[in-house]
C-alpha positions as a printed NumPy array, in Angstrom:
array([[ -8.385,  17.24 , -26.167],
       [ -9.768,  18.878, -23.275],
       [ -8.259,  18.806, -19.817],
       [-11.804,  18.011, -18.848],
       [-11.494,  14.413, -20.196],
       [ -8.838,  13.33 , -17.404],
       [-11.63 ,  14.578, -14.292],
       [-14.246,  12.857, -16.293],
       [-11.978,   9.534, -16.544],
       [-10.906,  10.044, -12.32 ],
       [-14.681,  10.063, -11.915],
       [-15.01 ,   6.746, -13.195],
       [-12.493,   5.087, -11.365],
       [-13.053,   6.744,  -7.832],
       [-14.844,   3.32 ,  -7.18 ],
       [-12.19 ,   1.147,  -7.485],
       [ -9.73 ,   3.212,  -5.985],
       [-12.19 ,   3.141,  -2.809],
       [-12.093,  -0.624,  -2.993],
       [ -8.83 ,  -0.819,  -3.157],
       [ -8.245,   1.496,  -0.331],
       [-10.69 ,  -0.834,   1.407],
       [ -9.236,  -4.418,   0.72 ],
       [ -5.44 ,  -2.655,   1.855],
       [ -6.881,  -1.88 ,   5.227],
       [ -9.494,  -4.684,   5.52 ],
       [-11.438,  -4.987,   8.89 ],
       [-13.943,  -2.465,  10.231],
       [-13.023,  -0.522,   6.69 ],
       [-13.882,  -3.592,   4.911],
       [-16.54 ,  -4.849,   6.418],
       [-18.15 ,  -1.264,   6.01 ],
       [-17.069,   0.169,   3.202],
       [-15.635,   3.722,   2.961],
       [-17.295,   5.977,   0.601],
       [-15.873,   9.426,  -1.004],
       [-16.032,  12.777,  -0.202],
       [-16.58 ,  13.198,  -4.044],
       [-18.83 ,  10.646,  -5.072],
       [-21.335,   8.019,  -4.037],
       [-20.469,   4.55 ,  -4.572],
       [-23.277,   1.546,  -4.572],
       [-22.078,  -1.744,  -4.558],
       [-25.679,  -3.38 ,  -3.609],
       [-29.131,  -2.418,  -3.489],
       [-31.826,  -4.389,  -1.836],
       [-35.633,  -3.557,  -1.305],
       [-38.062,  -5.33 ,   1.08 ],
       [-40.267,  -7.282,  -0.469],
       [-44.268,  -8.153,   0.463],
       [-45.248, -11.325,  -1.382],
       [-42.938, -11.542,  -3.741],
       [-43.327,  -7.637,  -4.602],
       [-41.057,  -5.379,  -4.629],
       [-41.784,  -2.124,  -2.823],
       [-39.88 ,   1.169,  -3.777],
       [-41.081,   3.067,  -1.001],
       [-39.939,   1.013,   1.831],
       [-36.239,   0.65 ,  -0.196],
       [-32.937,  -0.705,   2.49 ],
       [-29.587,  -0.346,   0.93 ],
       [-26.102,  -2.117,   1.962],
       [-23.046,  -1.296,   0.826],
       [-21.227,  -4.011,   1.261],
       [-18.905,  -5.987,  -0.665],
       [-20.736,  -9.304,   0.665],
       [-22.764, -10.569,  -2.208],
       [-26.272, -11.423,  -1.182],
       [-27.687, -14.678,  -2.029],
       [-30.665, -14.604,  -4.859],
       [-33.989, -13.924,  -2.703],
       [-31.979, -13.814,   0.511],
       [-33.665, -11.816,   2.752],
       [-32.925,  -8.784,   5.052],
       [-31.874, -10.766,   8.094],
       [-30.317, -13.884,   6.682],
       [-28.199, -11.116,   5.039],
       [-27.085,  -8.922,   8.082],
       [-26.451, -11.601,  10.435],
       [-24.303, -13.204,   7.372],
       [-22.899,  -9.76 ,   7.072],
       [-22.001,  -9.242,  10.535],
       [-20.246, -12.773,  10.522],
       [-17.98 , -12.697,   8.117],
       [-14.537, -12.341,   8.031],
       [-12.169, -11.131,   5.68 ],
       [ -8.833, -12.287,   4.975],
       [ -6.061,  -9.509,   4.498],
       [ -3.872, -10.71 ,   1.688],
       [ -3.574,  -7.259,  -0.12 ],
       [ -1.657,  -5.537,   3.516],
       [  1.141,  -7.465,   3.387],
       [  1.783,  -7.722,  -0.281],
       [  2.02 ,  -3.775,  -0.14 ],
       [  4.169,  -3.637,   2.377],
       [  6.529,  -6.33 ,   1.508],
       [  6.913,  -4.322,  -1.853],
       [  7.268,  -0.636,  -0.277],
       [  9.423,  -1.93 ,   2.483],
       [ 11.876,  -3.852,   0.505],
       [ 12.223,  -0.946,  -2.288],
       [ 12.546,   1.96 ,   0.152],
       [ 14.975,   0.376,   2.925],
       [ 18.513,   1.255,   2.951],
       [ 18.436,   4.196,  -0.097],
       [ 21.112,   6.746,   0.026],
       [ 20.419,   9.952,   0.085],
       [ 22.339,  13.562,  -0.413],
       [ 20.453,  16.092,   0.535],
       [ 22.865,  18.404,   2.995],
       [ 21.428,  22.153,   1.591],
       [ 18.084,  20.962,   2.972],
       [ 18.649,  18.011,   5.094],
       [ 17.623,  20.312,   8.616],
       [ 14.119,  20.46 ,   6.507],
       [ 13.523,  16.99 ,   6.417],
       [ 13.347,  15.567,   9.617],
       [  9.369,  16.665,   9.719],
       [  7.999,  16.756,   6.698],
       [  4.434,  16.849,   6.979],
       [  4.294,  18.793,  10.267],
       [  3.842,  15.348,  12.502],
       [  6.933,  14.32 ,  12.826],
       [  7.63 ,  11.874,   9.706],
       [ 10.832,  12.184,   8.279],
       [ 11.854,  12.135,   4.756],
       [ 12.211,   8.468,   4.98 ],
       [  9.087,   7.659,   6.699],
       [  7.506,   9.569,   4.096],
       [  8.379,   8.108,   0.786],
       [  7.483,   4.73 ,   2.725],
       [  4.412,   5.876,   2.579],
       [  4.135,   7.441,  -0.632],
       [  5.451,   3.774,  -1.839],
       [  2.977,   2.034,  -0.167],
       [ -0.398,   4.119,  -1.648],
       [  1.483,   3.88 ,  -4.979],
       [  1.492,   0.327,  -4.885],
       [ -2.073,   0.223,  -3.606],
       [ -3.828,   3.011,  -5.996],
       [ -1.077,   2.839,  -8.542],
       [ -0.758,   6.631,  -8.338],
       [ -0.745,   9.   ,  -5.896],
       [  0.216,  12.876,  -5.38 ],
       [  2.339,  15.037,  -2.825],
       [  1.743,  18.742,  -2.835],
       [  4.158,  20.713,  -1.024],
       [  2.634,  23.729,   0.871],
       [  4.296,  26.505,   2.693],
       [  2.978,  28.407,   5.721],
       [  0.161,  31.247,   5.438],
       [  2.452,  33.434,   7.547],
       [  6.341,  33.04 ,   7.811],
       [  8.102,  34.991,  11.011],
       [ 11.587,  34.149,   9.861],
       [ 13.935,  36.906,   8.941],
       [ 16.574,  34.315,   7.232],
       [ 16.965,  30.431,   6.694],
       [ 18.333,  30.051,   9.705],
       [ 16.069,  31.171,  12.064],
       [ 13.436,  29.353,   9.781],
       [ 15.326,  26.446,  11.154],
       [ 15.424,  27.354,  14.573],
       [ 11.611,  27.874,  14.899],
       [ 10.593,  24.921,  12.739],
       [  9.19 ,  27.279,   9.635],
       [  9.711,  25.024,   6.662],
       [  7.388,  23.105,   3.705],
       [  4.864,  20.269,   4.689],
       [  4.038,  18.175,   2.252],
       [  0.056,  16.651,   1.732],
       [ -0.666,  12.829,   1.078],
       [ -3.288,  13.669,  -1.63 ],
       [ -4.776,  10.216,  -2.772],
       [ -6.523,   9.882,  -6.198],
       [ -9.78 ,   9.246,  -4.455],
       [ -9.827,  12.613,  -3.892],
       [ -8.535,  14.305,  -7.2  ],
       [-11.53 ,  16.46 ,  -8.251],
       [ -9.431,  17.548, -11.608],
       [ -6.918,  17.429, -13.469],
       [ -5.602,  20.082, -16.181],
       [ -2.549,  19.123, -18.32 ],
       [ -0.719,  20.319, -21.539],
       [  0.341,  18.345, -24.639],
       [  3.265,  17.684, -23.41 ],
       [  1.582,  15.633, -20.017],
       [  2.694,  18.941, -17.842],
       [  0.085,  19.332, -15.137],
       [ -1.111,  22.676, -15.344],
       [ -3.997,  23.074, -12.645],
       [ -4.553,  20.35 , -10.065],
       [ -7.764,  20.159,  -7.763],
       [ -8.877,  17.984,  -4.976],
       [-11.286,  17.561,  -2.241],
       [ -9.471,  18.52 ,   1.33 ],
       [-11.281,  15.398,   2.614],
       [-10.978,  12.315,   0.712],
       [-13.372,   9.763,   3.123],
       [-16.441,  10.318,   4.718],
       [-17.803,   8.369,   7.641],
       [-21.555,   7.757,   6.669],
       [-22.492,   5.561,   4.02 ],
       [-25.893,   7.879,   3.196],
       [-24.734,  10.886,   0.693],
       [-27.365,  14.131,   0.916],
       [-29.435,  14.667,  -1.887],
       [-27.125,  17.746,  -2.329],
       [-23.711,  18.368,  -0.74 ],
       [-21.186,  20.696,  -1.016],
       [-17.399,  19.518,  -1.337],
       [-14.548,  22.201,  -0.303],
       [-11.696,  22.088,  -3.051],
       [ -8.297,  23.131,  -3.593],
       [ -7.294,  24.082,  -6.616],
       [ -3.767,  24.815,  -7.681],
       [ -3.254,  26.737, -11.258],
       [  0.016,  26.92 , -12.783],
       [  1.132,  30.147, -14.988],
       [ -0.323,  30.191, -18.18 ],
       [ -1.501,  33.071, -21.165],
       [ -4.65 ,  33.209, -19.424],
       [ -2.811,  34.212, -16.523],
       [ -0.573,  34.473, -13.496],
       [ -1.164,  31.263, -11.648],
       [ -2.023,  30.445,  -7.736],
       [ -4.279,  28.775,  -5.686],
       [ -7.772,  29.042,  -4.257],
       [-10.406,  26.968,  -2.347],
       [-13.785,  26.496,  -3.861],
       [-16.811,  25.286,  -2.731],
       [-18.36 ,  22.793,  -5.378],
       [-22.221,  21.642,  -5.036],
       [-22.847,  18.34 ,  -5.988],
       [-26.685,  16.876,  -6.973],
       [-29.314,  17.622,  -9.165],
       [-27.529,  18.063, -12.762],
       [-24.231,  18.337, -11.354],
       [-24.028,  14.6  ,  -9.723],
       [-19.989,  15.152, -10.075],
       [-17.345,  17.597,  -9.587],
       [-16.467,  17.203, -13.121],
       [-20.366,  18.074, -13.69 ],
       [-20.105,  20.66 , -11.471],
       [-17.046,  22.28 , -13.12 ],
       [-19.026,  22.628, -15.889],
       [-22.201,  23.577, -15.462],
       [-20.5  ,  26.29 , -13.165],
       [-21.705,  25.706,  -9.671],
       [-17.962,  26.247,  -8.512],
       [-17.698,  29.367,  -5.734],
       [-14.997,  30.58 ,  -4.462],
       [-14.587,  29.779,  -0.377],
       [-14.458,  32.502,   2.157],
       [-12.59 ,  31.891,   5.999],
       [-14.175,  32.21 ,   9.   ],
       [-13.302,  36.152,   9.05 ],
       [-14.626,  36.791,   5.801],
       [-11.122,  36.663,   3.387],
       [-11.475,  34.629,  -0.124],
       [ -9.043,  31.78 ,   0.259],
       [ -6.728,  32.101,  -2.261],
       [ -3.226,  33.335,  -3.063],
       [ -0.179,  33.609,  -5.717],
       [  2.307,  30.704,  -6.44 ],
       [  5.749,  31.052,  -4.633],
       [  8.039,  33.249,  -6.809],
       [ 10.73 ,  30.465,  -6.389],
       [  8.571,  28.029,  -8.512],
       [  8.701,  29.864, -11.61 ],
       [  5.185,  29.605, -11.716],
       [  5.004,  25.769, -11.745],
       [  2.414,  24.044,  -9.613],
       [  4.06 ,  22.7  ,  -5.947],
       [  2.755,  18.677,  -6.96 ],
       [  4.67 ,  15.273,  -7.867],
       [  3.451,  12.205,  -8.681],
       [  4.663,   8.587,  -8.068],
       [  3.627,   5.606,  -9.744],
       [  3.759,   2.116,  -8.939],
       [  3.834,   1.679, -12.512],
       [  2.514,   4.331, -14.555],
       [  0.304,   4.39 , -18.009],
       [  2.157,   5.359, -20.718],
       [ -0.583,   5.884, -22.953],
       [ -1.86 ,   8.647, -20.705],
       [ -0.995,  11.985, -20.946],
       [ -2.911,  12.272, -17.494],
       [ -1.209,  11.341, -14.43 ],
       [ -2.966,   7.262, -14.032],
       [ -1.077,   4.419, -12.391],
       [ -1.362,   0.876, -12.35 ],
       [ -2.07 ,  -0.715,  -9.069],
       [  0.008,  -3.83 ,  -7.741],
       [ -2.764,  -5.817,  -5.89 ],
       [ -5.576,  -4.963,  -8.873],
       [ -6.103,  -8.484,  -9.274],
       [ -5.307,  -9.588,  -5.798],
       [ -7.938,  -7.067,  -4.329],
       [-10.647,  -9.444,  -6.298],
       [ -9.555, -12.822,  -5.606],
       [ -9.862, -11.188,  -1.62 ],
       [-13.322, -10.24 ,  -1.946],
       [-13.675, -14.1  ,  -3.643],
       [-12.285, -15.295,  -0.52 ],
       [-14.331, -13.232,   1.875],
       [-17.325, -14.388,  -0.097],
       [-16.252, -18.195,  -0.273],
       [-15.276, -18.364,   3.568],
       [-18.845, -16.579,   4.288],
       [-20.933, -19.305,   2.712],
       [-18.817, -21.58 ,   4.178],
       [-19.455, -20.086,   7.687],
       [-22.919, -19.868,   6.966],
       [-23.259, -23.877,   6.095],
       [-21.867, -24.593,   9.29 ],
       [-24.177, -22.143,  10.946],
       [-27.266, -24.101,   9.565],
       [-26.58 , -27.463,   9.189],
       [-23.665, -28.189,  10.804],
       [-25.136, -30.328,  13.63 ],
       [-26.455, -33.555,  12.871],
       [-30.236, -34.153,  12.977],
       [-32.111, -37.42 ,  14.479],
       [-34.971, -38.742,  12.607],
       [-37.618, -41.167,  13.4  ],
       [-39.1  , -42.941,  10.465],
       [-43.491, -43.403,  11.648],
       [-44.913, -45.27 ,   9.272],
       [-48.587, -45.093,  10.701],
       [-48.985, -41.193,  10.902],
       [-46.819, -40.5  ,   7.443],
       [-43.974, -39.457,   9.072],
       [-45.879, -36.882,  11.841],
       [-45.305, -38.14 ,  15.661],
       [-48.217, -38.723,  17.077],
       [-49.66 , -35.739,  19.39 ],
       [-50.654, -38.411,  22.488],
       [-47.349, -40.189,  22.257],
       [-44.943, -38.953,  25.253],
       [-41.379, -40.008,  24.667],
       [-38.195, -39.786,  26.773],
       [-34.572, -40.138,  26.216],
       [-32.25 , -40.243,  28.981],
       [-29.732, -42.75 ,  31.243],
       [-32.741, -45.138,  31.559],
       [-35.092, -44.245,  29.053],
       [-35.128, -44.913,  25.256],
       [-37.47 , -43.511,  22.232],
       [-39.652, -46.168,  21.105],
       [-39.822, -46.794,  17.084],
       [-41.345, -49.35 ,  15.302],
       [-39.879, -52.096,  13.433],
       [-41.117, -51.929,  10.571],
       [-40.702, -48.424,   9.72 ],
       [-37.175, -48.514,  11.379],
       [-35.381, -47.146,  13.917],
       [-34.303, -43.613,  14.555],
       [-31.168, -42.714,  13.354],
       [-28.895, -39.907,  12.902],
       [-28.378, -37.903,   9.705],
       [-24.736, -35.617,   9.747],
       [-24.603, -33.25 ,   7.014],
       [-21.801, -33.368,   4.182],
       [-18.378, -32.096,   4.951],
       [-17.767, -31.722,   1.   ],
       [-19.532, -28.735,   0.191],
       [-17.505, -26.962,   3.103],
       [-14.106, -28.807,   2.31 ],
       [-14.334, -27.896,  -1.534],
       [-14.83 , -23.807,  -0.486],
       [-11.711, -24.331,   2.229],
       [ -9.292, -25.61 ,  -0.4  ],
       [-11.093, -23.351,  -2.965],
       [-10.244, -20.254,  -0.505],
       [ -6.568, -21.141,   0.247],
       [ -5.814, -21.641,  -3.689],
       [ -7.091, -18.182,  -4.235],
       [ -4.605, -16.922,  -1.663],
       [ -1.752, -18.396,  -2.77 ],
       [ -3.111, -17.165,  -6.379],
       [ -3.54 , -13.752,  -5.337],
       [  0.191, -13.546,  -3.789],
       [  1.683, -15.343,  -6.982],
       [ -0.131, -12.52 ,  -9.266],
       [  1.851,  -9.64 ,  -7.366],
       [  5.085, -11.748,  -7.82 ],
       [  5.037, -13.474,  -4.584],
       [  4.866, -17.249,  -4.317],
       [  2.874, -18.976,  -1.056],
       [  4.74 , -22.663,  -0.018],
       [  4.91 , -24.841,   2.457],
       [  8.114, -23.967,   4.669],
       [  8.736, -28.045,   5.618],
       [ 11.69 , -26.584,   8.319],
       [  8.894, -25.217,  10.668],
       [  6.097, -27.886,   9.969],
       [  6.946, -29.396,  12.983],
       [  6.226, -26.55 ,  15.043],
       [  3.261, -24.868,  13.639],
       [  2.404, -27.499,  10.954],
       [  1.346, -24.926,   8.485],
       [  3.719, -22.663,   8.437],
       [  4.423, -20.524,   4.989],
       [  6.797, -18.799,   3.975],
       [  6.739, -16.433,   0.979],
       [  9.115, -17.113,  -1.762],
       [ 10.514, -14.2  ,  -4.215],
       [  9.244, -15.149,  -7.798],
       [  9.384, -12.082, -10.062],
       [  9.705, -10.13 ,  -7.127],
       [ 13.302,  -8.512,  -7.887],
       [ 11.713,  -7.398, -11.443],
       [  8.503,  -5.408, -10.274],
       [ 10.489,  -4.401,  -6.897],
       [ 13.495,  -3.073,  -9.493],
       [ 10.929,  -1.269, -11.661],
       [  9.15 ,   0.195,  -8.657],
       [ 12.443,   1.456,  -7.459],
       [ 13.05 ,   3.624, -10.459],
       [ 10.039,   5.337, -10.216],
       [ 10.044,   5.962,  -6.203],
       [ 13.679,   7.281,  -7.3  ],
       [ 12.578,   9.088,  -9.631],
       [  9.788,  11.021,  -7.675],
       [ 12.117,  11.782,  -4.57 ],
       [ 14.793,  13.301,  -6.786],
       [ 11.73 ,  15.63 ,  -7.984],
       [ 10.509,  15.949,  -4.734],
       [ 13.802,  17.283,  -2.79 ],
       [ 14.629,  19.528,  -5.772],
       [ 10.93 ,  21.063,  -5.214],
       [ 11.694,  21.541,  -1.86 ],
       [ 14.775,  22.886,  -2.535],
       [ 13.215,  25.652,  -4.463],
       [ 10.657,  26.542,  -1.899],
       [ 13.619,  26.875,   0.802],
       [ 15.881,  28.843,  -1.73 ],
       [ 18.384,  26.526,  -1.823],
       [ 18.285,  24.642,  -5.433],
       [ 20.192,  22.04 ,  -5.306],
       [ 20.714,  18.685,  -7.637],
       [ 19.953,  15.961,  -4.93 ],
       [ 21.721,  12.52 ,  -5.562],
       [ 19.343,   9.428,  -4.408],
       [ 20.322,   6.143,  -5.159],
       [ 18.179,   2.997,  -4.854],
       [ 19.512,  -0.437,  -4.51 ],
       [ 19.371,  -2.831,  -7.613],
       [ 18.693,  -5.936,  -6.454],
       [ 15.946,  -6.865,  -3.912],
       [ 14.827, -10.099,  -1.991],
       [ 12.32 , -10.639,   0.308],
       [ 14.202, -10.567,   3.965],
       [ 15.42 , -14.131,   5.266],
       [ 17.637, -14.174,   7.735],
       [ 19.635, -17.388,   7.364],
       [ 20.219, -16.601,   3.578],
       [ 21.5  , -13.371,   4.463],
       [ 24.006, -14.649,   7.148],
       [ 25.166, -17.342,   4.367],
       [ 25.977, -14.681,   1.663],
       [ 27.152, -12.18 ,   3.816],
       [ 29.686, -14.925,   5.057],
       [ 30.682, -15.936,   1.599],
       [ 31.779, -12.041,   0.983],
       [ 33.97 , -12.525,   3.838],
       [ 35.125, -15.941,   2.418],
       [ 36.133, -14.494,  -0.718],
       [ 39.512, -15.643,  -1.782],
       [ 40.574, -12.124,  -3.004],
       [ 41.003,  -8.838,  -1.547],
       [ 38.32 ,  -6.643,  -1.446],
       [ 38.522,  -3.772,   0.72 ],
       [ 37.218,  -2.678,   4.029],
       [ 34.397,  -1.621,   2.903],
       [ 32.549,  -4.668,   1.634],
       [ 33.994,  -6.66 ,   4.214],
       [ 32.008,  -3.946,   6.865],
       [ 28.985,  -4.473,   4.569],
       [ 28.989,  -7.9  ,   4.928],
       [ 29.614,  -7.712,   9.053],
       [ 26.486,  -5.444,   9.094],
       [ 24.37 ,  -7.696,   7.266],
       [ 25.509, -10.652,   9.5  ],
       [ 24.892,  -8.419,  12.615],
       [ 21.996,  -7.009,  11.076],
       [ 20.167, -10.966,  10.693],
       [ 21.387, -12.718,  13.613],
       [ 21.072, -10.225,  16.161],
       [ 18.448,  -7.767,  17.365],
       [ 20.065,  -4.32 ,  17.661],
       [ 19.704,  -0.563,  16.53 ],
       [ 21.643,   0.563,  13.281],
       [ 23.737,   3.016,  16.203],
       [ 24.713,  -0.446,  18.248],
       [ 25.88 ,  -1.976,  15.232],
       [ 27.89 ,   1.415,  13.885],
       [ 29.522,   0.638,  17.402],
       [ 30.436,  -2.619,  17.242],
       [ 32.113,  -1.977,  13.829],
       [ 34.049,   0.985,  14.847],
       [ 36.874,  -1.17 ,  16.453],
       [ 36.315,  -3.533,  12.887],
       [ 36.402,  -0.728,  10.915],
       [ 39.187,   0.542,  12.47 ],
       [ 41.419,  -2.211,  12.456],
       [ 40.856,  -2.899,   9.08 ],
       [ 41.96 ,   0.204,   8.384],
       [ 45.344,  -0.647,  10.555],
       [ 45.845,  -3.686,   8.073],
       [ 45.434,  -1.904,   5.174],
       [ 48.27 ,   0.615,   5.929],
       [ 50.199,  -2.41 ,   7.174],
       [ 49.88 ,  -3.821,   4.093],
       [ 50.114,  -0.803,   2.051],
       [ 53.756,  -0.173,   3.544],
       [ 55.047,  -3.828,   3.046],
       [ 53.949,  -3.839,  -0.548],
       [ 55.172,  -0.319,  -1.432],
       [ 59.146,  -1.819,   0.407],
       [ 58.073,  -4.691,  -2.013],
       [ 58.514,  -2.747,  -4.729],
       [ 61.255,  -1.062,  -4.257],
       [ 63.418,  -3.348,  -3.387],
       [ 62.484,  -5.567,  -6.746],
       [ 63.17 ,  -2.231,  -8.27 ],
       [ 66.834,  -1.863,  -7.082],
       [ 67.023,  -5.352,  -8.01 ],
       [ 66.065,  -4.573, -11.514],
       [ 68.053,  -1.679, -11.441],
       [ 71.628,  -3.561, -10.751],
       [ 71.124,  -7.662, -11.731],
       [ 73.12 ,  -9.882,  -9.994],
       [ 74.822, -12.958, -11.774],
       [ 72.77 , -12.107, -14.522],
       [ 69.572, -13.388, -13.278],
       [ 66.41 , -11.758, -14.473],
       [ 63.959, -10.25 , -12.338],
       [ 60.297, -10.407, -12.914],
       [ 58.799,  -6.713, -12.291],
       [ 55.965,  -6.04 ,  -9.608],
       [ 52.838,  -4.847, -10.663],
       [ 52.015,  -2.06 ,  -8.939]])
């Protein structure tokens, strides 16, 4: 099977992925939806019409993820469109998810820990980084990290590369900008390619454009490997860079001063490409890098709810106020033109009796009500398909009324099989980086295995039952537990807490050498004891 197949299959889902970008983000990006650097996406076409006619030559098009109404016209739609609001349910799913699995990991990374303090060159460390590489795996379900190295490296040794800030950056590349994607039978990526700019502002693509690439090749029999930018035209035949691959409108890009772009792999890679993937949970079945998002589902009950709350807006918008009606029998139901009426402190609207008297007509509040609960169960529904649960928190109804709180429910399993993978990519990514610096190394990163969605009183109450315990346990998980009560019931910096356990930690340490010394003169004096019995008594031993 051709390597062609998995840009051909990226192609297709570009359009989703963009969606999904969209509903993480929601606002202004929402609201206006982004479109690709790579591809056009058309959610919803609609044409003018002149009695009842539609006319191709005068065609309007919104993307938008606003549904139009059947025969709703042009400016019912925008001013619906411009009204609307969308409710963010996917944001804090994601982040609840990448911030529980990548808090408090342990890492061991010494040979190139004076690399990782700025990792992509603007001042994100290593642990701000696979944050974020958690959080667009969760979103996209996939997502790449190429690690570059300087065009030109002063440095004479590793140390003054330290001293003037020469190291690897690594590059966010997100799969709505993966042009293609070569791999081996074995699922080895062997030549990697993606637009340098994933999003474009307008909404209007040319009728031809031209995309800049960058394509990384691995070593193969064909060849040494490297990389290269291309310029790929896009239109006509070639309405995809998997098109234009193809049919061969590929060139290679030339810099400002005239150079080709391109260049050999670093020697220290052994001719491997410099590109990881992590996966919120990835597709076995492919032998192309594909993921499987965590708010797939919740993205569309979203765009339900932005939907549902827009009609509902739009109800109140045009019959929300309630309408007075006179019943005229005489002029079937028309007031007559010569009749002058007033209504006022002293004045009244005159009606006749036998017709009936005006009266006013309020709209239904069902319609409305039935698309208000309809919305809030497709919240709740959306967080309970990512493992979340949405409940009433009855301790704060008193001062909010309608407060919720989100309850774990399958949380710990997803979160736990999240973690491996998000373990497994940095222990890729460090040793990659390793390489690059020359210092290969076997880094050590270890993930917790439980998680729990933070809450502070439950964390004071189990940190407190540690220190309850009714056996001896160390110093150590007593500190633990003094960090996590510290940690929930005050609001300090992990350095003010290291400071308020150093006394702790260091009487502790007093008590267990205390101890220590009256338990070692325990033993041996039950050990003399043993040794020389007196009046024949029997001496259990001591366990040591």
């Amino acid at each position: 099977m051709s390597g062609y197949d998995g840009g051909a299959t990226y192609d297709r889902m570009r359009a989703r992925w963009a969606f999904l970008h969209d509903s993480y983000w929601g606002g202004e990006r929402y609201r206006s939806p982004s479109r690709t650097s790579i591809t056009d996406q058309t959610l919803y076409e609609t044409y003018e019409k002149s009695e009842g006619v539609v006319d191709l030559r005068e065609r309007k098009r919104y993307t938008s993820y606003l549904i139009p109404h059947p025969l709703e016209n042009d400016a019912n739609f925008l001013s619906r469109l411009a009204l609307a609001s969308f409710v963010n349910v996917c944001q804090p799913i994601v982040d609840a998810y990448a911030e529980s699995v990548t808090g408090g990991v342990r890492r061991e990374v010494d040979p190139i820990a004076a690399y990782l303090d700025d990792v992509d060159g603007r001042g994100s460390s290593w642990a701000e980084h696979a944050e974020e590489i958690a959080r667009w795996a969760a979103t996209y379900g996939c997502v790449a990290t190429v690690v570059d190295t300087p065009a030109a490296n002063p440095a004479a040794s590793a140390a003054a590369e330290a001293a003037m800030g020469v190291r690897p950056f690594v590059v966010i590349v997100p799969p709505t900008s993966w042009a293609w994607i070569d791999a081996d039978e074995h699922g080895q990526v062997t030549e990697f390619a993606y637009a340098e700019s994933p999003y474009v502002q307008d909404l209007v693509a040319p009728t031809q454009q031209t995309i800049r690439v960058r394509v990384w090749r691995a070593d193969s029999a064909a060849g040494p490997g490297g990389w290269s930018v291309v310029d790929a035209t896009i239109g006509g035949s070639a309405s995809t860079l998997y098109g234009a691959r193809t049919a061969g409108t590929v060139t290679p890009a030339f810099s400002p001063d005239g150079r080709q772009m391109s260049g050999p792999l670093p020697s220290q890679l052994g001719g491997r490409i410099p590109v990881e993937f992590a996966f919120f949970r990835r597709v076995s079945d492919s032998r192309w890098p594909l993921g499987i998002s965590l708010i797939d589902d919740a993205a569309d009950l979203a765009r339900e709810v932005y939907n549902k709350l827009s009609w509902e807006s739009e109800i109140h918008r045009k019959a929300g106020f309630p309408q007075l009606t006179i019943p005229l029998g005489r002029t079937g139901g028309q007031m007559d033109s010569q009749t002058r009426l007033a209504l006022g402190m002293n004045t009244a609207i005159p009606y006749n009796s036998e017709t009936g008297a005006p009266q006013w007509i309020a709209p239904s509040s069902e319609s409305s009500r039935e698309l208000r609960e309809s919305c809030v169960f497709r919240v709740a529904l959306a967080f309970r398909t990512t493992g979340l649960e949405v409940a009433a928190d009855q301790s704060a109804q008193v001062q909010s009324g309608e407060a919720l709180r989100i309850r774990s429910r399958d949380f710990n399993s997803r979160a736990s099989r999240f973690a491996r993978n998000m373990q497994r990519y940095e222990v890729r990514m460090l040793s990659l980086i390793g390489r690059l610096v020359s210092r290969p190394f076997d880094p050590v990163v270890t993930y917790a295995r439980r998680f729990t969605l933070p809450d502070i009183g439950e964390d004071i109450r189990n940190a407190l039952s540690v220190l309850g315990l009714p056996i001896e346990t160390g110093a150590e998980p007593k500190l633990a537990a003094l960090r996590q009560v510290f940690d929930a019931a005050l609001n300090a910096s992990d350095d003010q807490i290291d400071e308020w356990l150093k006394p702790v930690r260091a009487m502790m340490g007093q008590d267990a050498a205390v101890f220590d010394a009256a338990r070692q003169a325990q033993i041996a004096e039950q050990r003399q004891r043993t040794a020389s019995p007196t009046n024949g008594a029997s001496v259990p031993p001591v366990t040591e």
